[in-house]
N, C-alpha and C positions, 0 to 999 in steps of 0.2 A: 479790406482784403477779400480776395475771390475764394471763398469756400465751399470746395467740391466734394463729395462723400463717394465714394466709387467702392463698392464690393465684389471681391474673389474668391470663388468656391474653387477649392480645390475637391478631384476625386483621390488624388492621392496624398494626404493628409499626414504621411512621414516626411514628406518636403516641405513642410509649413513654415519652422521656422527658419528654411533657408529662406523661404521668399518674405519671411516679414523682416528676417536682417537686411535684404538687399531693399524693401519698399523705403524700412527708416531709412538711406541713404540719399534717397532721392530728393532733389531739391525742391520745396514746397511743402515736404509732407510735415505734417505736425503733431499729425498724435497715430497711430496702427493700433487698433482693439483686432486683439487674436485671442481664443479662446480654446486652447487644446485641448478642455475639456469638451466642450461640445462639437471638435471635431472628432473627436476619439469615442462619442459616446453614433453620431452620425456613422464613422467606419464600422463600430459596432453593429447597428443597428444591419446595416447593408451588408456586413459578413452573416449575420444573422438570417436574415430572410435569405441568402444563399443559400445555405444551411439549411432549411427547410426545405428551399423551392429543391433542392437536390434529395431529400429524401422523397416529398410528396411524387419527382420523376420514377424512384427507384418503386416507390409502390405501384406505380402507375405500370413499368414494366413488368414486374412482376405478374399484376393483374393480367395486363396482354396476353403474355406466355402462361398464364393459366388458360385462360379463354381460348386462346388459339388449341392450347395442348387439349382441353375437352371436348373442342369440336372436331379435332384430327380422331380423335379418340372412340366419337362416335362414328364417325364416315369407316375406322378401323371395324370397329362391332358389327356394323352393317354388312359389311363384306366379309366377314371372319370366315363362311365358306369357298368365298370367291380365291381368297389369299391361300386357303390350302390347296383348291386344287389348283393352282398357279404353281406352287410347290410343288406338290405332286407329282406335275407334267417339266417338271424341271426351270420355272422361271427363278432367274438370276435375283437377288437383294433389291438390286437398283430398280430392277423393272417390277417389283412389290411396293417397293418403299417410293419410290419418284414422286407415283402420284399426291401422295401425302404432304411430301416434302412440297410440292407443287401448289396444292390448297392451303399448306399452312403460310406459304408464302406470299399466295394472289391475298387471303387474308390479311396479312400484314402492312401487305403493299394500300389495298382499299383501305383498311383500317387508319393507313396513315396518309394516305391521299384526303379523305373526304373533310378530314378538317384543315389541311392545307388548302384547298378549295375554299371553305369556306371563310377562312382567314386572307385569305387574297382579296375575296368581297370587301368582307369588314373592316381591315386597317384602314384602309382612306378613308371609309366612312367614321371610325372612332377617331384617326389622328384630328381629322375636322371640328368634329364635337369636341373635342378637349382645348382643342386649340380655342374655338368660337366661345367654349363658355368658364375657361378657365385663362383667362389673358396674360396673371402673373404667371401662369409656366410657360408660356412662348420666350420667355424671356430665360429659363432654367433649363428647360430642357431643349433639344432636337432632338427630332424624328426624322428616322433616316428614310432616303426614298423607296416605296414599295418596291421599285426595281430593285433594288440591291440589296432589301431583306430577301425576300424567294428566291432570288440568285441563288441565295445560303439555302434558306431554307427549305425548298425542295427537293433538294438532291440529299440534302443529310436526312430529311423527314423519310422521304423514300428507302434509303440505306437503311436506316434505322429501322423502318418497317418491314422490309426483307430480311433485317435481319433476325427480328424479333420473331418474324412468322414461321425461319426455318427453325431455330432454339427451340420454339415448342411444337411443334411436327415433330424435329428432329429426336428432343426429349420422350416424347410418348410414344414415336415406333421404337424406341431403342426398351422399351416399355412395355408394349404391347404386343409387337410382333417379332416373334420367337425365331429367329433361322434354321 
């Protein structure tokens, strides 16, 4: 008889054993090795490093909006006479605070350009290398096309960096400069 071994990964691993009651069905098959232990310990593991990779992001913002908010903070200190007598002479909030708002922004915005930049480089060159010297994961994984990752991720890298740039301007004039 023709004996063929064919293996199915699932990523969603609460549907297992619908698909191993419908494979025993099928005409041919003769034995299904399912192991809900080691799918469930696999789900784990990858809820897990979620779990992680979503804190190490939230420290990573936080850090941002620190750094952004020390450097609005300085450029605020520098001018601390310019900004009274702006007051003084009657300038409005907006036209105190803008520029701030402005710099915490362009920061944000650079800040989250230069490694989308650099990551545009690098994917084709890493998907390569992985692909050329690791041969059993062409077979597990895909890699989606450069174009249609930066699709994504530019515009939310961008967002996210303006937004991150105003939060800390915004945080430290509401901080620093007194109306």
């Amino acid at each position: 008889a023709d004996c063929a071994s064919v293996q199915v990964y699932l990523a969603d691993t609460s549907r297992q054993n619908e698909l191993v009651d419908y494979i025993k069905t099928l005409n041919g098959v003769s034995e299904v090795n399912a192991s809900q232990i080691i799918a469930d310990s696999f789900t784990n593991f990858s809820r897990l490093i979620g779990y992680i990779s979503m804190a190490v992001i939230l420290i990573l913002v936080f850090v941002a909006i620190f750094l952004i908010s020390n450097t609005v903070m300085i450029g605020i200190t520098v001018r601390k006479e310019e900004i009274a007598i702006m007051k003084y002479i009657g300038a409005t909030d907006i036209f105190v605070r803008g520029p701030f708002i402005i710099e915490g922004m362009t920061i944000g915005l650079i800040g989250s350009g230069i490694p989308v930049i650099v990551l545009r480089i690098l994917y084709p060159m890493v998907v390569d290398f992985v692909l050329g010297h690791f041969s059993i994961l062409s077979r597990l994984l895909t890699f989606m096309d450069v174009n249609a990752v930066f699709n994504i991720l530019i515009p939310v890298s961008l967002g996210i960096g303006l937004g991150i740039g105003f939060i800390g301007s915004y945080m430290t004039l509401r901080k620093h400069v007194k109306v």
